[in-house]
N, C-alpha and C positions, 0 to 999 in steps of 0.2 A: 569490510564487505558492505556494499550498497542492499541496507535492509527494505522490502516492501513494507508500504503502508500508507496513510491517508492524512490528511489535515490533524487528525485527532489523537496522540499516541501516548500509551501509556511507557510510565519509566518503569527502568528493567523489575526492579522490586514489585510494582504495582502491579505487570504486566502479566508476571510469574501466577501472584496469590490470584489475580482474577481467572489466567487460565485455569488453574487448579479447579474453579467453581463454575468452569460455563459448562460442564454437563455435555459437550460435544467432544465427537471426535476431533483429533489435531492431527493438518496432512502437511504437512512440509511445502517450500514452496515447488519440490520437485514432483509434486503432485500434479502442479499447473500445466504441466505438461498433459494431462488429461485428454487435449483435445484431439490429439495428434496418437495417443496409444488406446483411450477408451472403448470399448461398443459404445453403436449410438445408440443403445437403449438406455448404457448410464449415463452418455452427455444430456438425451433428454430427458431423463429423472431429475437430474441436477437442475437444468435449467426452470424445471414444474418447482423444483424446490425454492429457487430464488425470489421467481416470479410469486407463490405462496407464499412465499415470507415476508417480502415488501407487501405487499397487501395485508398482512396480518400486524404490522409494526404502528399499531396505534397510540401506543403509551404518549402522552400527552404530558413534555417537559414543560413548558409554560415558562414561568419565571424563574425554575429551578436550573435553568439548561446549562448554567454557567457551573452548577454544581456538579453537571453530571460530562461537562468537557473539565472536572479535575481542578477547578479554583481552589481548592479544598485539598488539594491532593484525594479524592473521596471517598473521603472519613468516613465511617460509619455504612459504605455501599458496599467492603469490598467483601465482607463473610460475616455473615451468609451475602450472598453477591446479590445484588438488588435485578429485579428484573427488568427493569428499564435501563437500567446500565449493558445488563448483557444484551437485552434487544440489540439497543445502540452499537456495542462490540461489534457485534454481528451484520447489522445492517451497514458498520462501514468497509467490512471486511468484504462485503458484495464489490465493495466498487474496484480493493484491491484485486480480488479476483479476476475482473472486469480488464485490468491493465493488463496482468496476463493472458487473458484470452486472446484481447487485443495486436498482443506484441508476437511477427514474426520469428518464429524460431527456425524456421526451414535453412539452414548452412548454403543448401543449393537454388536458393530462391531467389531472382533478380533484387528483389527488394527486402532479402533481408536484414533482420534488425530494423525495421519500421512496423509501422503501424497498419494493420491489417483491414483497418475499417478509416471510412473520412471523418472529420470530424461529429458530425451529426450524425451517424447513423451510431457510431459507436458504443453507446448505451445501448442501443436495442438491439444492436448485432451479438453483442456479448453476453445477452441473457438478460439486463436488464435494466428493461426500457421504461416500467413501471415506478420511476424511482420519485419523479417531480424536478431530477434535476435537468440540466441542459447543459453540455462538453460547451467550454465555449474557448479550449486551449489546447495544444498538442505540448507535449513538455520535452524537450530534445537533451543530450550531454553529449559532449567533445571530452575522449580519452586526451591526458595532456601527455602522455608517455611519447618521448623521442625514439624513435624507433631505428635501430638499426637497418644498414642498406638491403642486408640479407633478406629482411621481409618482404621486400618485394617481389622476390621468387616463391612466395607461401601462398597458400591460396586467398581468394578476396575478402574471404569470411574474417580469417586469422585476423588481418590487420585493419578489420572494421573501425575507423574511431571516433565515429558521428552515431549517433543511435536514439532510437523512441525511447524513452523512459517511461513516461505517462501521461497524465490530463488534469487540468482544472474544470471543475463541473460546479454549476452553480444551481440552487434550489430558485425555481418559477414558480410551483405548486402552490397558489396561497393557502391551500388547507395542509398542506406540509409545513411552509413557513407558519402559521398557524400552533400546529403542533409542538413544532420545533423551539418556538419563542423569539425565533429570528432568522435571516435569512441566511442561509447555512452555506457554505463555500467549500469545497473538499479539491484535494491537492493529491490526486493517487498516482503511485507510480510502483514499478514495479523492483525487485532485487535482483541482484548481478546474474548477469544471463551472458555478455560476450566472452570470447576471447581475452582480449584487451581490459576489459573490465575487471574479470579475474587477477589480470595481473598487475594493476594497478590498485589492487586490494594487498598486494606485498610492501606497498610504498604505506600503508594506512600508518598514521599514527595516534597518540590520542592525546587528548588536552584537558584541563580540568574547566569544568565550569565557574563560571565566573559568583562571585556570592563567598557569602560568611563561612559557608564551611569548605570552602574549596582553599588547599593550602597549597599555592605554586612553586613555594620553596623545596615541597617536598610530596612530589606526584604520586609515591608510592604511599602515603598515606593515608589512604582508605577512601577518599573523599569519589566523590561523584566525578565520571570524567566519561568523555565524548571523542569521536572520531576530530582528527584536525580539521578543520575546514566548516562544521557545521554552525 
């Protein structure tokens, strides 16, 4: 399954004990669907939320910042969970957010499975525009699944197999770059949303990572392992 997420991601073990400690609710990404089932009293609460929260994300990484993108695995951050780490969490969890608002779910929509906004407007259409970065990418994936002739009689949606996935955004803000300790690059995209996607989540398999504790002779051995292909 194509998981969402950002430039910056924690491994599964680290991922788990940090969410245990951020103190927030946890909404699935069928949540994201929001835009399309919410009142808009809660899309614009959410949106004040965003927009508030980026303005309130001043913790000041400096030279440490490579400590708290996990050089360290980071030791010593994760309980009690540091509060610039969970800032961080959170703050890049905006921009995954962000690819879902983005991303066309309508079945009956000329254009769907793309991207909802152009490039530049993007951030600010999805809530948040206040960030310092600037989209300067559209991120695309082609389903490789050979498709049977029968689909051509299914509807257009079914056998989608080009699709938006997400964005590269890059930080301009120098009082963010500033903060940050360098200029920060995020890669967000979003989790399996078509048809075809789904079903080429049947084909997944997994592989061990590469490294001292990864034993290939023997993949059932406990070792760390990763979808094929990544």
């Amino acid at each position: 399954m194509r998981l969402a997420g950002v430039s910056t991601r924690l491994s599964s073990s680290t991922s788990a004990s940090a969410s245990k400690h951020l103190n927030v609710t946890h909404f699935s990404s069928t949540h994201s669907y929001y835009s399309q089932v919410s009142p808009p009293s809660l899309k614009q609460k959410l949106s004040v939320h965003c927009r508030d929260f980026i303005t309130k994300s001043t913790a000041k990484l400096g030279k440490k910042w490579m400590e708290y993108q996990g050089v360290n695995n980071w030791d010593g951050l994760l309980d009690p969970l540091d509060d610039r780490l969970r800032s961080e969490i959170l703050r890049y969890g905006l921009f995954v957010e962000a690819a879902y608002r983005s991303f066309n779910f309508d079945p009956s929509s000329p254009s769907y499975a793309t991207s909802k906004f152009s490039r530049n407007s993007l951030l600010a259409r999805s809530g948040i525009g206040q960030t310092g970065y600037r989209t300067t990418k559209h991120l695309r994936a082609t389903c490789g699944l050979q498709l049977p002739r029968w689909f051509d009689r299914a509807p257009s949606w079914v056998s989608t197999q080009s699709s938006w996935i997400g964005y590269v955004a890059v930080c301009q803000d120098q009082e963010e770059i500033a903060r940050l300790g360098r200029r920060d690059v995020v890669i967000a995209y979003r989790g399996t949303a078509t048809c075809l996607e789904w079903v080429e989540n049947l084909r997944a398999t997994l592989t061990c990572l590469p490294g001292k504790h990864c034993d290939y002779s023997n993949p059932d051995g406990g070792g760390p392992m990763v979808e094929s292909g990544f």
